[in-house]
C-alpha positions in Angstrom: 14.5 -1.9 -11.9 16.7 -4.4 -13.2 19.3 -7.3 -12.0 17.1 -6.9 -8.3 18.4 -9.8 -6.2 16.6 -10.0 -3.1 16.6 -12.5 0.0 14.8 -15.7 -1.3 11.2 -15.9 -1.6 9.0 -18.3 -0.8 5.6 -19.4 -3.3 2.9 -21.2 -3.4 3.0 -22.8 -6.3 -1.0 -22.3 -7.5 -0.4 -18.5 -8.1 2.2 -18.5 -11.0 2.1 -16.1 -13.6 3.9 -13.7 -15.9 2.8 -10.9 -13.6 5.0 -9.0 -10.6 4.7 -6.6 -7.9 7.1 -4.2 -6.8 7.4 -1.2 -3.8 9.3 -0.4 -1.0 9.2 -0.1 2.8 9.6 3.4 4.0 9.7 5.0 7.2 9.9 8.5 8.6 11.3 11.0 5.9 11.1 8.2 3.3 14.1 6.0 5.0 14.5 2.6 3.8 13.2 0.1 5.9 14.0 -3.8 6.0 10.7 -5.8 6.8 9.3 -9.2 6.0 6.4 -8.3 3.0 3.2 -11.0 3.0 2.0 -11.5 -0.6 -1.6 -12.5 -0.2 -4.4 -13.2 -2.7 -6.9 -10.8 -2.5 -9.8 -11.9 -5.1 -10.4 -12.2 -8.6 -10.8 -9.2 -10.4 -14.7 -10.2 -11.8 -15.9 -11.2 -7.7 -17.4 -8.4 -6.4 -18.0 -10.7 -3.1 -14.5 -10.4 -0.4 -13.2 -13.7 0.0 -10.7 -14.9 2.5 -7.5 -13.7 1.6 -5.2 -16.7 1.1 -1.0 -17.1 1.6 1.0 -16.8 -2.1 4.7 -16.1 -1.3 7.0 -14.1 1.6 9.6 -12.3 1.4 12.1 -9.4 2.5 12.4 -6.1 1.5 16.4 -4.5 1.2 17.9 -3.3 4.3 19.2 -0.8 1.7 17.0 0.6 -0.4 13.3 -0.9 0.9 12.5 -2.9 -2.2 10.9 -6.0 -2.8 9.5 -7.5 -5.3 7.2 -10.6 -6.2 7.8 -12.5 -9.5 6.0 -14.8 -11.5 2.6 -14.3 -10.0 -0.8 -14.9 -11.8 -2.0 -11.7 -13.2 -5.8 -12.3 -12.8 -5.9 -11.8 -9.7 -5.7 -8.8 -6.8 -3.7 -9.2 -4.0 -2.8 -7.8 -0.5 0.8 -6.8 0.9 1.5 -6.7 4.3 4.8 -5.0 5.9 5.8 -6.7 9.4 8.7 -5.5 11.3 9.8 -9.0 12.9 11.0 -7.2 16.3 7.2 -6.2 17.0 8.4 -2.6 17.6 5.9 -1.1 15.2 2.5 -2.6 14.1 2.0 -3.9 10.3 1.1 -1.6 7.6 -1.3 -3.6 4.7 -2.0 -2.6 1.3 -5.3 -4.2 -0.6 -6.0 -4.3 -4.8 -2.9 -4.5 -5.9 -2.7 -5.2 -9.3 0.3 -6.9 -10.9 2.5 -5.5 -13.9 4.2 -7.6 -16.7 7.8 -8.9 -15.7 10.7 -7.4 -17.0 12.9 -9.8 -19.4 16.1 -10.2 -17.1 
C-alpha cells in the first residue's frame, strides 16, 4: 500500500514509533465500510498481567476501499482496534494483540 492518504489522525504523543498498523472495515460480502477505528494500547509484549487499555490515536477508515492505517506507533507494544459506526446502527467490532509492522519509506 503506498501514497495512502487518509482523513487526519489524531495521536498521543507517548506512543511513537517506527511501527504501523493497517486493515480495513468490511461488511457483508466483504463491502467497504467507512467507520471511525480506536487505536488503543493493549500491553507490553513481556506483561503477562492485562492492563487497562489506554487511548493512542483515532481515525477513519475510507468510505472507498475500508482502509486505515496507523503510523508511527511504538513497536513494543500490542494494541487493540476498535470499529465504531458513528450513526449507532450497528454495534462495535474490537480486535486485541495486534502487533505492528515496520513503515513503508513513502
Amino acid at each position: 500500500m503506498t501514497g495512502l492518504i487518509l482523513p487526519s489522525v489524531s495521536y498521543s504523543s507517548r506512543f511513537i514509533g517506527e511501527g504501523e498498523l493497517q486493515g480495513s472495515v468490511l461488511g457483508r460480502n466483504d463491502r467497504p465500510l467507512q467507520r471511525w477505528v480506536y487505536l488503543f494500547r493493549q500491553r507490553k509484549p513481556d506483561t503477562k498481567r492485562e492492563v487497562p487499555r489506554e487511548f493512542v490515536a483515532a481515525t477513519e477508515s475510507d468510505a472507498a476501499t475500508g482502509e486505515f492505517v496507523f503510523r508511527y506507533l511504538d513497536e513494543s507494544l500490542i494494541y487493540t482496534v476498535i470499529s465504531h459506526d458513528a450513526e449507532g446502527k450497528f454495534d462495535p467490532v474490537m480486535k486485541t494483540g495486534l502487533r505492528t509492522t515496520p513503515m513503508e519509506r513513502l
